[in-house]
Every structure is written in structure tokens, then in C-alpha cells.
N, C-alpha and C positions, 0 to 999 in steps of 0.2 A: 730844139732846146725847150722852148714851150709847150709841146708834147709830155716829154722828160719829165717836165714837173707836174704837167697834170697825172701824169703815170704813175710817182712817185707819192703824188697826194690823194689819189685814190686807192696805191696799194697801203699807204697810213690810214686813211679812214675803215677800210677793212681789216687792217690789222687790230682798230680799236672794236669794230662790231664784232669780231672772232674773240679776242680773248673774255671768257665769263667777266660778266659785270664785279660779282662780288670779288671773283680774286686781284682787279684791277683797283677796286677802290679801299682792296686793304693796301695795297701796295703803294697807290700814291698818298692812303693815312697814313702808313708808317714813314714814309719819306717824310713830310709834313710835320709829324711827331715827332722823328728824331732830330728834327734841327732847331726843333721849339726846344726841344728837354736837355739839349746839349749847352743851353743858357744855365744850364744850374751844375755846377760839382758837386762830388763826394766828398763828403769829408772824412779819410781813410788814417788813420795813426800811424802811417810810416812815410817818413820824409821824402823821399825818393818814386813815393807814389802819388801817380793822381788818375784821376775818373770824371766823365761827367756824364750826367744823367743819361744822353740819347744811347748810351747801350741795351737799354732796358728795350729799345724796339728795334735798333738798325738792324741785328739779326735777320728779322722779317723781311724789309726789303731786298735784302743779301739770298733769304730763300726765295722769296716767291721770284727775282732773276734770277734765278739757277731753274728753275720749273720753265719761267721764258724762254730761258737760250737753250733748255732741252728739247724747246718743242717746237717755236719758232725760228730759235737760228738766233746769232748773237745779234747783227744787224736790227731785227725786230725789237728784242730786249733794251738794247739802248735807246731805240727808239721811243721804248714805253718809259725808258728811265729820264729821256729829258721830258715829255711828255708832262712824268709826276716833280719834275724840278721845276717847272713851268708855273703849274698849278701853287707849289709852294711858294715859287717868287708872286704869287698874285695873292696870296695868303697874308704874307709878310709885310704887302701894303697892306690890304686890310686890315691889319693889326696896327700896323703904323697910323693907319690912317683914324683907329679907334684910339687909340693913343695919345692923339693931339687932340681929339674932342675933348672941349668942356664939358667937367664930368670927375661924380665921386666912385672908386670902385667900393665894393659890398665890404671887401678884407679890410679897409682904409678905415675905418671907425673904431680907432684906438684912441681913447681920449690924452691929447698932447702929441699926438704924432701922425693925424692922419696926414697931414701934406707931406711927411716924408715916407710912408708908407703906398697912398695914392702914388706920388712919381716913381717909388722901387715900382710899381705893378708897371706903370705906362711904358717905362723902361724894358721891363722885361718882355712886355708883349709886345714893344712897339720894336724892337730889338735894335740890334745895331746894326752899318753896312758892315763891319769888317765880319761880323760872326757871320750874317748871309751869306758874303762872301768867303768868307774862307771855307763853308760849310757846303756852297754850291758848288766851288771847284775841288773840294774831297772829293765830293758825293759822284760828279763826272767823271769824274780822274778814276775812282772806284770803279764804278760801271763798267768803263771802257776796259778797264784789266778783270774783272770780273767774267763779264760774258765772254769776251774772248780768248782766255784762257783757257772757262770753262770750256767750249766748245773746240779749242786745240786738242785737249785731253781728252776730249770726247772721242776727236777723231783717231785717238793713237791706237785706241781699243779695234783689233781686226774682230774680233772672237765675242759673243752677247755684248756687244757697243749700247744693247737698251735695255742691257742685267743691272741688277739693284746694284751690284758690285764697282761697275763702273759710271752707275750716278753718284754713289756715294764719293769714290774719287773725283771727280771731276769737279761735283760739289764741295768737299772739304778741302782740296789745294785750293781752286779757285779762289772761295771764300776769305782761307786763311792769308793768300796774299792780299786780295782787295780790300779787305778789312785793316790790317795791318797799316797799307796804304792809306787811306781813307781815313784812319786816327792819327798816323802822322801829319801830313798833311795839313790837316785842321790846326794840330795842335802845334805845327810848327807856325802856319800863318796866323791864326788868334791865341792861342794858349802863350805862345811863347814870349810872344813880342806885345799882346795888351794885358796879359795876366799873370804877366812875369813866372811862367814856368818856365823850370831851367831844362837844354839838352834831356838831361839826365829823363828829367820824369816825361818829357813828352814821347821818348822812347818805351818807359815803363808803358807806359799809358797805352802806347799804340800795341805792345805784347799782350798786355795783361787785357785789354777792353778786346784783342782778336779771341784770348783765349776762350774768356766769359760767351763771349757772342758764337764761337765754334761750339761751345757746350750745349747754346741753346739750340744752335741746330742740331745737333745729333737726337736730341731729343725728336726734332721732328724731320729726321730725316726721310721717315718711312712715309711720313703724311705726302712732301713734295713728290716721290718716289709712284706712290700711288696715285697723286693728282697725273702725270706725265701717264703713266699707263689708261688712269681713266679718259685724259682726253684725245690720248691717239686711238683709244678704241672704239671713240665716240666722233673718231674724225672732226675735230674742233676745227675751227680754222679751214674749214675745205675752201670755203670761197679763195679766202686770202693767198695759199696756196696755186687753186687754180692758174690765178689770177697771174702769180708769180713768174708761174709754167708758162704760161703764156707771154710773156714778154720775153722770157729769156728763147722760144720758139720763134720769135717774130725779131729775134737780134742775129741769129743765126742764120 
């Protein structure tokens, strides 16, 4: 057993020195940023609808796990995706914890209202447990349907299974359910119940925020598309791989 988990924690530590730095640390910003930006709504002219900010990035995280579970395998993808929920729950103190320091923000210098304008900010950045939480078990709950879906779908393909054709599928169902997922969710545990949205719009919300966020990947779908080809031909990941191989040879 103790083996196990040295095994287990040294094929994670590889997993992190294999995947490039920079697509890792867009991936745990966009996590990070979509659960900040998801504190503010749209304010949309039709009743029945509602939005809140974190669609403007969740997209990202949603591509760069599909580039993950293309290349690493769905297991490793989640693995990066508590990874970056990690890093936010230690964010979310820190903001909390800036929050409660004594202290003017810069916005709050409105004369006759900075104490109500300072505690809107403390508020906002210091955030609340329910939005963390309703926002970490989307985000999870997402992932988990995300990467392995994706990678079901991946497997159905007998015939160019690493053709754009069949990233593009794998990518856009996947997506479109985990997404989906992941707005509901949220917006049934906080929207619904602290911010009094009804049924009605937490459904709109979870359709219409898939849809918005499906548009933006098609725009880059090609970019994901070509990252997966650039790193299988760059053999990214060989250690982590090796390494893999080798355990599953030494189970056998």
C-alpha cells in the first residue's frame, strides 16, 4: 500500500513536470477566474434569462481538458483539474484573508459611501462558502463528465481516432454536456436557493452559457487540435508515460 502511493505520487509529480508550464498555468488561471467572475451577473432584458460573468473564461478550462484527456488520458486530466481547484481553494483564502484586513480599497473613495462601497469589494473578493462551494462541486462534477466522456468517444472512433474530425467530436459533445452540467449545478446550489433564480432560468442559463461557451471553442478548436498533434510529435510526456508502462509491466 505504501508503495501504491509513492507510485501514484511520483507518476503526479511527472505528470506536472510533462505537461508545458505555460498551458498548465492558463488552465489553473482560467479555473481561478471563472469562479471569481461567476460573483457578478448579466444583466440580460428578458425575464426568463440569466448569466453570470465566469462564461467569459470557463470555455478555456473546458479546452485546454480536452487537449489533456487527448493526450494524457482522462485520469491524468482530472488529476490536473483538482490540481487547479486546489490552487483556487488556497486563492479564495487569500482573498478572504485580504478581506478581513484592516484596510481602504482604491474603488471605495466615493465621498458618503466609501464603507458601503469598501465592504461591497471585501465581499466580493473575500467571497462567500456557498458560491466556493457550489462552484467547486460544478467544477468537479464537470471534469469528471468532461474528460471521460471525452475519451469514451474518443475510443468509439476505429478509423483516424487522432483525425481533426474525431477531436472535434469528442471535443464538442463532451464539452457541450459538461458544460451544461457545470452551469446547472452551480446555479441550482447557489443561483437558486441564495439568489433567488427560479427553475426556469437556472435551466435557461445552464443552455444558453453551454451554448456561448461552445461558440468559443469552435473558434479555437483548431488551436487545441494542433497543440495535441504538436505534442505527440514532440513526444511530451515521455517520462510520464514511461513511467506508466512500467508499472502496468511490473503488475502483470
Amino acid at each position: 500500500m505504501k508503495q501504491k502511493i509513492k507510485n501514484q505520487f511520483k507518476e503526479f509529480t511527472l505528470l506536472l513536470k510533462s505537461v508545458p508550464s505555460v498551458f498548465l498555468s492558463l488552465f489553473v488561471l482560467s479555473v481561478v477566474a471563472m469562479n471569481l467572475l461567476a460573483n457578478k451577473s448579466i444583466n440580460i432584458p428578458v425575464e426568463w434569462l440569466a448569466l453570470d460573468c465566469g462564461i467569459i473564461v470557463s470555455w478555456v478550462a473546458f479546452l485546454t481538458m480536452d487537449v489533456l484527456t487527448k493526450h494524457f488520458g482522462p485520469k491524468a486530466s482530472t488529476q490536473i483539474s483538482v490540481f487547479a481547484l486546489i490552487i483556487n481553494l488556497i486563492t479564495c483564502l487569500l482573498l478572504f484573508i485580504v478581506s478581513v484586513i484592516p484596510g481602504v480599497w482604491g474603488e471605495s473613495f466615493v465621498e458618503g459611501s466609501e464603507n458601503i462601497i469598501n465592504s461591497a469589494l471585501d465581499n466580493t473578493f473575500g467571497g462567500t462558502w456557498y458560491v466556493v462551494l457550489g462552484s467547486s462541486v460544478a467544477f468537479i462534477a464537470s471534469a469528471l463528465i468532461n474528460n471521460f466522456l471525452n475519451f469514451a468517444i474518443g475510443k468509439a472512433f476505429k478509423t483516424k481516432p487522432d483525425g481533426f474530425g474525431a477531436y472535434v467530436c469528442r471535443s464538442y459533445v463532451s464539452t457541450a454536456v459538461a458544460q451544461f452540467a457545470d452551469n446547472l449545478i452551480f446555479a441550482l446550489l447557489v443561483s437558486h436557493f441564495f439568489f433567488g433564480w427560479t427553475v426556469t432560468q437556472c435551466l435557461t442559463c445552464a443552455a444558453t452559457g453551454m451554448i456561448a461557451e461552445l461558440l468559443c471553442e469552435l473558434l479555437f478548436a483548431s488551436l487545441g487540435f494542433k497543440i495535441c498533434k504538436k505534442w505527440k510529435s514532440e513526444q511530451i510526456g515521455k517520462s510520464y508515460f514511461d513511467f506508466k508502462n512500467e508499472l502496468m509491466e511490473a503488475r502483470q
